[in-house]
N, C-alpha and C positions, 0 to 999 in steps of 0.2 A: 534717300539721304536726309531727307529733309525731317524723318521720324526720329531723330538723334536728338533734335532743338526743342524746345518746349512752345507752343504756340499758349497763344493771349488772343480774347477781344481786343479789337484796337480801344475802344472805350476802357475796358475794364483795367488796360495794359496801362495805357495813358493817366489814370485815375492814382494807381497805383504808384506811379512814378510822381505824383504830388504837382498834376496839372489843374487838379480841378475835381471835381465832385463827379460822379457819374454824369450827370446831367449836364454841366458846364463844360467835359470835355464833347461830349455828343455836341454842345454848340458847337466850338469848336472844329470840329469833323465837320460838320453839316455846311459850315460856313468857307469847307474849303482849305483853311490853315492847318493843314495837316498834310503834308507830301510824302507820297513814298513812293521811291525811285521814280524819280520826274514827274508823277500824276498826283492830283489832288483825289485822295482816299476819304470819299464822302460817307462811307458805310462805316458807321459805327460798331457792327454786329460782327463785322470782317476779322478773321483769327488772322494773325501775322506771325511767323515764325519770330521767335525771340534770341535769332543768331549772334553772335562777337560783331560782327559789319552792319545791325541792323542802325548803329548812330551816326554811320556812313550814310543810311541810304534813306531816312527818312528826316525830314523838318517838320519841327511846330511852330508858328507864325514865323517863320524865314530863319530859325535857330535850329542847329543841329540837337536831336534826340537827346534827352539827358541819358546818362548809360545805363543799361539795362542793371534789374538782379541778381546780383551776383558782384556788384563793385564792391574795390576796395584801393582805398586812398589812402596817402602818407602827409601829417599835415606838422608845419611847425605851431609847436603850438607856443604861443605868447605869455608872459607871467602875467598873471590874476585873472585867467578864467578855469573856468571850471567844468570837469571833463563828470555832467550828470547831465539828466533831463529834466530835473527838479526842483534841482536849489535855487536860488533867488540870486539874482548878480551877473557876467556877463560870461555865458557857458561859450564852450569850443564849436557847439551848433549854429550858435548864432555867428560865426567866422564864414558859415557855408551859403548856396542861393538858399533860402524863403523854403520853395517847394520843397528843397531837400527834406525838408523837417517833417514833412508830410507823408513823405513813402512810406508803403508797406510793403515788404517788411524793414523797419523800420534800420535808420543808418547807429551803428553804436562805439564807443570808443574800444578798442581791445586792452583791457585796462584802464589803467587810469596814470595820470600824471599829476603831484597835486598846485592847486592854485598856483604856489610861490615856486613851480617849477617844471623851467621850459624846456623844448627839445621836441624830438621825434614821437610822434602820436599814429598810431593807424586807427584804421575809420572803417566799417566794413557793415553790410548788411545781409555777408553771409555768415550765419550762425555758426555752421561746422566749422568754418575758415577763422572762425575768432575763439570756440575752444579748442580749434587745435594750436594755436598760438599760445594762451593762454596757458594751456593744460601741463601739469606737472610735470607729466613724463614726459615732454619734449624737452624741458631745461632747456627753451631760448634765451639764451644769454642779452642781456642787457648793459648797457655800457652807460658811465654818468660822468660828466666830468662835476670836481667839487671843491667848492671853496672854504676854505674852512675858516674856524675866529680864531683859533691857536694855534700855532707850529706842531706840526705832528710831532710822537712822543720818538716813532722811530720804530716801534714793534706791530705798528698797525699792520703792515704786511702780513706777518708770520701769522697774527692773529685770527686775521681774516681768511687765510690761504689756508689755517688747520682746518676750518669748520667745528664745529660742537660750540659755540658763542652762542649763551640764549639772550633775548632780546628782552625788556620786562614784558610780564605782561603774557609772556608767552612758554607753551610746557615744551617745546618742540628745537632743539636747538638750530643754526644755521647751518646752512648747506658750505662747502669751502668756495670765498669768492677771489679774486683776480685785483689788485692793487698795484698802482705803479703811483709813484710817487715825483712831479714835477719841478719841486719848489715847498719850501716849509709848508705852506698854507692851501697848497694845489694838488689831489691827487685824482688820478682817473681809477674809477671800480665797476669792476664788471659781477654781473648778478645772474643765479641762475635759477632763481625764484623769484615770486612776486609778492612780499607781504607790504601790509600795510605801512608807510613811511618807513620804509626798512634803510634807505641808503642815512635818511636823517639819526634813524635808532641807534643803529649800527656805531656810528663816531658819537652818538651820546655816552652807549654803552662805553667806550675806552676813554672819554671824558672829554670831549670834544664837541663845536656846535657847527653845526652847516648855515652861515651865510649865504650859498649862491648854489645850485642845483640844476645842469642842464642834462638832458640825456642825448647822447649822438649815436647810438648806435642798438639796434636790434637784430640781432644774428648779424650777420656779413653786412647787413642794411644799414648804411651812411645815412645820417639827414643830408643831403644834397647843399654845396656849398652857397647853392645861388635861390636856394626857397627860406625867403624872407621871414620874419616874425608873421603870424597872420594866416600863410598863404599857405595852400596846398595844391597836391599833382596827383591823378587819377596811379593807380599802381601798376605795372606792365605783369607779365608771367615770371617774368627776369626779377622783378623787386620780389615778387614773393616767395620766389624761390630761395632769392639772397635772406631772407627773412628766417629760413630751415635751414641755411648752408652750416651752420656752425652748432646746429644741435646735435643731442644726443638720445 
Protein backbone atom coordinates (compact mmCIF):
# COMPACT_ATOMS: atom_id res chain seq x y z
CA UNK A 1 0.00 0.00 0.00
CA UNK A 2 2.44 2.06 0.92
CA UNK A 3 4.11 2.13 -3.02
CA UNK A 4 1.01 4.34 -3.96
CA UNK A 5 2.57 7.57 -1.94
CA UNK A 6 5.83 9.12 -3.13
CA UNK A 7 8.47 8.87 -0.42
CA UNK A 8 11.33 11.75 0.40
CA UNK A 9 14.63 12.01 2.51
CA UNK A 10 13.40 13.47 5.47
CA UNK A 11 16.25 16.23 4.86
CA UNK A 12 15.59 16.64 1.37
CA UNK A 13 11.56 16.54 2.19
CA UNK A 14 12.03 19.13 4.97
CA UNK A 15 14.54 21.47 2.68
CA UNK A 16 11.93 21.52 0.18
CA UNK A 17 9.24 22.48 2.28
CA UNK A 18 11.40 25.88 3.01
CA UNK A 19 12.74 24.83 6.53
CA UNK A 20 16.05 25.35 5.86
CA UNK A 21 19.08 24.54 3.46
CA UNK A 22 20.01 20.98 3.38
CA UNK A 23 22.38 21.43 5.97
CA UNK A 24 20.34 23.45 8.58
CA UNK A 25 17.52 21.06 8.29
CA UNK A 26 20.08 17.94 8.96
CA UNK A 27 20.69 20.28 12.29
CA UNK A 28 17.68 20.27 12.87
CA UNK A 29 16.91 16.37 12.77
CA UNK A 30 20.04 15.75 14.56
CA UNK A 31 19.17 17.95 17.23
CA UNK A 32 15.88 16.08 17.72
CA UNK A 33 13.14 18.80 16.65
CA UNK A 34 11.74 16.78 14.40
CA UNK A 35 9.00 14.01 15.53
CA UNK A 36 7.24 11.65 13.63
CA UNK A 37 4.65 9.85 15.17
CA UNK A 38 5.81 10.18 18.79
CA UNK A 39 9.61 9.62 18.32
CA UNK A 40 12.38 12.08 17.54
CA UNK A 41 13.49 11.12 13.79
CA UNK A 42 17.18 11.80 14.23
CA UNK A 43 18.25 10.27 10.67
CA UNK A 44 18.31 12.59 8.27
CA UNK A 45 18.94 10.11 5.29
CA UNK A 46 15.44 8.42 6.45
CA UNK A 47 12.70 8.24 3.37
CA UNK A 48 9.17 9.00 4.86
CA UNK A 49 6.34 8.17 2.95
CA UNK A 50 4.84 11.63 1.78
CA UNK A 51 0.95 10.60 2.61
CA UNK A 52 -2.38 13.11 3.09
CA UNK A 53 -1.99 12.45 7.25
CA UNK A 54 1.84 12.90 7.11
CA UNK A 55 1.04 16.71 8.89
CA UNK A 56 -0.96 14.86 11.39
CA UNK A 57 1.90 12.77 12.35
CA UNK A 58 4.95 14.50 12.24
CA UNK A 59 6.37 18.09 14.12
CA UNK A 60 9.06 20.47 13.46
CA UNK A 61 10.28 22.17 16.68
CA UNK A 62 6.69 21.41 18.45
CA UNK A 63 4.74 22.83 15.10
CA UNK A 64 2.57 20.60 13.01
CA UNK A 65 4.39 19.82 9.38
CA UNK A 66 3.73 22.46 6.96
CA UNK A 67 1.47 20.57 4.18
CA UNK A 68 3.03 18.49 1.80
CA UNK A 69 3.29 19.01 -2.38
CA UNK A 70 0.61 19.03 -3.61
CA UNK A 71 -1.34 22.13 -1.70
CA UNK A 72 -3.51 24.25 -2.62
CA UNK A 73 -5.03 27.40 -0.84
CA UNK A 74 -7.84 29.91 -1.22
CA UNK A 75 -6.71 33.31 -0.15
CA UNK A 76 -8.66 36.77 0.26
CA UNK A 77 -6.76 38.78 -1.40
CA UNK A 78 -6.58 42.52 -0.13
CA UNK A 79 -6.37 45.86 -2.49
CA UNK A 80 -2.74 46.95 -3.36
CA UNK A 81 -0.95 43.88 -3.67
CA UNK A 82 0.24 42.19 -6.13
CA UNK A 83 -0.23 38.83 -7.34
CA UNK A 84 3.89 38.39 -9.05
CA UNK A 85 7.11 37.18 -7.70
CA UNK A 86 8.81 40.22 -9.09
CA UNK A 87 7.52 43.41 -8.99
CA UNK A 88 8.48 45.87 -6.30
CA UNK A 89 5.67 46.74 -3.68
CA UNK A 90 3.72 44.58 -1.31
CA UNK A 91 2.94 41.02 -3.20
CA UNK A 92 0.04 38.40 -2.15
CA UNK A 93 3.32 36.09 -0.90
CA UNK A 94 4.43 38.29 1.41
CA UNK A 95 0.42 37.67 3.20
CA UNK A 96 1.83 34.01 3.60
CA UNK A 97 4.59 32.27 6.61
CA UNK A 98 8.38 33.30 5.30
CA UNK A 99 9.20 29.56 4.40
CA UNK A 100 6.35 29.41 2.24
CA UNK A 101 8.34 31.44 -0.16
CA UNK A 102 11.05 29.07 -0.17
CA UNK A 103 9.44 25.76 -1.38
CA UNK A 104 10.08 23.75 -4.17
CA UNK A 105 8.30 23.48 -6.21
CA UNK A 106 7.42 26.72 -5.83
CA UNK A 107 3.68 28.23 -4.41
CA UNK A 108 2.03 30.25 -7.52
CA UNK A 109 -1.06 32.44 -7.97
CA UNK A 110 -3.65 30.66 -10.44
CA UNK A 111 -4.04 33.82 -12.18
CA UNK A 112 -3.96 36.79 -11.30
CA UNK A 113 -6.16 39.60 -9.67
CA UNK A 114 -4.87 43.10 -10.35
CA UNK A 115 -3.58 45.41 -7.58
CA UNK A 116 -6.76 47.64 -7.18
CA UNK A 117 -8.80 44.36 -7.10
CA UNK A 118 -9.93 42.15 -4.27
CA UNK A 119 -11.53 38.91 -3.76
CA UNK A 120 -10.93 35.27 -4.09
CA UNK A 121 -7.29 34.08 -5.18
CA UNK A 122 -6.00 30.50 -5.25
CA UNK A 123 -2.45 29.69 -4.45
CA UNK A 124 -1.22 26.17 -5.45
CA UNK A 125 2.04 24.43 -6.09
CA UNK A 126 0.66 21.95 -8.15
CA UNK A 127 1.33 22.74 -11.75
CA UNK A 128 -1.18 20.42 -13.44
CA UNK A 129 -3.93 21.76 -10.79
CA UNK A 130 -3.24 25.38 -11.92
CA UNK A 131 -3.36 24.78 -15.77
CA UNK A 132 -6.09 22.90 -15.32
CA UNK A 133 -7.99 25.81 -13.81
CA UNK A 134 -6.50 28.12 -15.81
CA UNK A 135 -6.86 26.27 -19.21
CA UNK A 136 -9.44 27.50 -21.78
CA UNK A 137 -11.26 24.48 -22.31
CA UNK A 138 -12.39 24.22 -18.93
CA UNK A 139 -14.35 27.91 -19.06
CA UNK A 140 -14.22 28.23 -15.15
CA UNK A 141 -16.48 30.75 -14.67
CA UNK A 142 -15.57 33.66 -12.65
CA UNK A 143 -17.72 35.91 -10.80
CA UNK A 144 -16.92 39.88 -10.01
CA UNK A 145 -19.05 42.03 -8.31
CA UNK A 146 -18.56 45.89 -9.80
CA UNK A 147 -18.95 49.32 -9.07
CA UNK A 148 -19.19 51.46 -11.64
CA UNK A 149 -18.67 55.72 -12.14
CA UNK A 150 -21.91 55.98 -14.34
CA UNK A 151 -25.32 54.44 -14.28
CA UNK A 152 -25.41 51.74 -16.54
CA UNK A 153 -26.75 52.59 -20.08
CA UNK A 154 -29.22 49.49 -19.70
CA UNK A 155 -28.01 47.23 -22.77
CA UNK A 156 -24.97 46.18 -20.96
CA UNK A 157 -26.67 42.80 -20.58
CA UNK A 158 -27.74 41.95 -23.90
CA UNK A 159 -24.35 43.10 -24.91
CA UNK A 160 -22.44 41.02 -22.92
CA UNK A 161 -24.63 37.85 -23.07
CA UNK A 162 -24.41 38.01 -27.14
CA UNK A 163 -20.57 37.57 -27.25
CA UNK A 164 -18.64 38.81 -30.51
CA UNK A 165 -17.67 42.30 -28.29
CA UNK A 166 -13.93 42.94 -29.21
CA UNK A 167 -12.01 44.56 -26.59
CA UNK A 168 -9.02 47.29 -28.04
CA UNK A 169 -6.29 46.09 -28.42
CA UNK A 170 -7.39 42.83 -29.21
CA UNK A 171 -8.11 40.45 -32.76
CA UNK A 172 -10.16 37.88 -30.95
CA UNK A 173 -13.62 38.78 -29.91
CA UNK A 174 -15.35 37.85 -26.37
CA UNK A 175 -16.70 34.78 -25.26
CA UNK A 176 -20.86 35.50 -24.19
CA UNK A 177 -20.62 36.67 -20.32
CA UNK A 178 -23.36 36.57 -17.42
CA UNK A 179 -24.63 40.19 -16.04
CA UNK A 180 -27.19 40.80 -13.55
CA UNK A 181 -27.55 44.21 -12.75
CA UNK A 182 -28.30 45.47 -8.76
CA UNK A 183 -28.67 49.07 -8.74
CA UNK A 184 -27.65 51.88 -11.39
CA UNK A 185 -24.05 51.78 -10.42
CA UNK A 186 -23.74 47.88 -9.29
CA UNK A 187 -23.68 45.06 -11.41
CA UNK A 188 -22.39 41.36 -10.76
CA UNK A 189 -20.57 39.62 -14.23
CA UNK A 190 -19.65 36.37 -14.54
CA UNK A 191 -16.62 35.33 -16.96
CA UNK A 192 -15.58 32.54 -18.67
CA UNK A 193 -12.15 33.53 -19.70
CA UNK A 194 -9.34 34.97 -18.45
CA UNK A 195 -7.84 38.15 -20.37
CA UNK A 196 -5.92 40.78 -19.28
CA UNK A 197 -8.19 43.48 -17.19
CA UNK A 198 -10.97 42.25 -19.11
CA UNK A 199 -13.91 42.96 -16.48
CA UNK A 200 -12.25 46.85 -16.42
CA UNK A 201 -12.04 46.73 -20.59
CA UNK A 202 -15.18 45.28 -20.88
CA UNK A 203 -17.58 48.47 -19.31
CA UNK A 204 -14.78 50.81 -20.87
CA UNK A 205 -15.65 49.35 -24.20
CA UNK A 206 -19.60 50.38 -23.66
CA UNK A 207 -18.22 53.73 -22.06
CA UNK A 208 -18.25 53.06 -18.71
CA UNK A 209 -15.40 53.08 -15.78
CA UNK A 210 -14.80 50.48 -12.92
CA UNK A 211 -14.37 52.34 -9.50
CA UNK A 212 -14.48 49.17 -7.28
CA UNK A 213 -13.56 45.35 -8.39
CA UNK A 214 -14.00 42.33 -6.12
CA UNK A 215 -14.18 38.81 -7.34
CA UNK A 216 -16.41 36.25 -4.99
CA UNK A 217 -16.67 33.48 -6.79
CA UNK A 218 -14.87 30.76 -9.07
CA UNK A 219 -16.78 27.83 -10.31
CA UNK A 220 -19.35 26.87 -7.43
CA UNK A 221 -16.28 28.23 -5.04
CA UNK A 222 -17.64 31.13 -2.70
CA UNK A 223 -14.97 33.29 -0.94
CA UNK A 224 -16.13 32.23 2.45
CA UNK A 225 -18.04 34.76 4.47
CA UNK A 226 -15.71 34.76 7.57
CA UNK A 227 -12.01 34.94 5.69
CA UNK A 228 -10.90 38.31 6.17
CA UNK A 229 -8.98 40.72 3.86
CA UNK A 230 -5.47 39.23 4.26
CA UNK A 231 -6.19 35.80 5.41
CA UNK A 232 -6.21 32.49 3.90
CA UNK A 233 -7.45 28.60 4.46
CA UNK A 234 -5.65 25.52 3.13
CA UNK A 235 -8.28 23.97 0.20
CA UNK A 236 -10.18 20.67 1.21
CA UNK A 237 -11.14 17.92 -2.10
CA UNK A 238 -14.68 19.52 -1.68
CA UNK A 239 -13.36 23.26 -2.41
CA UNK A 240 -11.63 21.96 -5.42
CA UNK A 241 -13.91 20.20 -6.60
CA UNK A 242 -16.56 23.17 -6.00
CA UNK A 243 -13.92 25.03 -8.25
CA UNK A 244 -14.82 22.41 -11.57
CA UNK A 245 -18.54 22.07 -10.46
CA UNK A 246 -19.74 24.69 -12.98
CA UNK A 247 -17.41 24.21 -15.93
CA UNK A 248 -17.72 23.10 -19.20
Amino acid sequence: MNKTFPSARLDRLLANLGYGTRREVQGLIQSGRVILDGEAETNAAQHVYVKPDLATRMTVSGEPLDPAPGMALMLHKPLGVTCSHKEIGPLVYSLLPERWRRRDPVISTVGRLDKETSGLLLMTDDGALLHRIISPRHHVPKRYQVTLDRPLNGDEIETFAAGGLFLEGDDKPLLPAEMESSSPKQATLTLHEGRYHQVRRMFAAVGNHVTALHRDRIGLLDLPAGLEPGAYRLMTAADIEAVFGAST
